[in-house]
N, C-alpha and C positions, 0 to 999 in steps of 0.2 A: 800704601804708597811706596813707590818705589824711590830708593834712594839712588841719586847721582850726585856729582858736581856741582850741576846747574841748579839743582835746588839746596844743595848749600849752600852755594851762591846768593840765592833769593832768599833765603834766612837769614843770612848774613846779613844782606843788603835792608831787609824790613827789619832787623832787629836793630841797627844800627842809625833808622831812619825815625825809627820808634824812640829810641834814649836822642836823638838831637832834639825830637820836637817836646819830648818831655822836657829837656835841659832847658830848652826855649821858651818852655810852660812856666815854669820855675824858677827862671833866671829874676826875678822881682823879689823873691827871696832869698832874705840876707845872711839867713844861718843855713842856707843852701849850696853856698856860690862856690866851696871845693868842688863839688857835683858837674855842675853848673859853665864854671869855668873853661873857655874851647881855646886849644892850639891849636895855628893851623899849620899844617907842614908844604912845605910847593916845593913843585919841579917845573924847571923853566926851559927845556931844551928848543934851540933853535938852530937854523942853519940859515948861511946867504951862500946859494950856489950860483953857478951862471943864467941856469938854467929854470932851478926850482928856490925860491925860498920861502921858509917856513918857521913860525912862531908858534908856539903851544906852553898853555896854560894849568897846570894841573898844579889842582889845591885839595887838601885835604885838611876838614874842621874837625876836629877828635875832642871830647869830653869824657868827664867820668863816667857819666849814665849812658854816653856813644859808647862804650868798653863793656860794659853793664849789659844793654843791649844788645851786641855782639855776643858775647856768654850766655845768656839765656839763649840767643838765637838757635848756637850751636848746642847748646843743654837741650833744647826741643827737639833742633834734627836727631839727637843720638837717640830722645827716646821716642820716635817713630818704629 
């Protein structure tokens, strides 16, 4: 497999999709919930121009096992 970008990109992106819905799996577990646990971080940029305005919503839910996920993700791409 050829290594680029775009597929660490998509490791990244499945590794990190992997540890939320584990964290989500688990979230009912009480000696879990450091794990478990999600912040979320936003960015709100917006503009009222004359011409154009525009609102955007970008949120990002982060947990231990999202971080978790992430590392292994990139621990896979490097041993390709």
């Amino acid at each position: 497999m050829k290594k680029n970008a775009g597929v660490l990109i998509l490791f990244i992106l499945l590794g990190w999709l992997t540890g939320t819905w584990l964290a989500k799996a688990l979230m009912s577990v009480k000696a879990l919930s450091f794990l478990t646990t999600s912040t979320y971080i936003g960015w709100r940029p917006e503009a009222q121009l004359d011409i154009i305005n525009y609102n955007i919503n970008i949120e990002i839910k982060l947990s231990l096992l999202g971080l978790i996920g992430i590392i292994t993700a990139v621990w896979l791409y490097r041993r390709l």
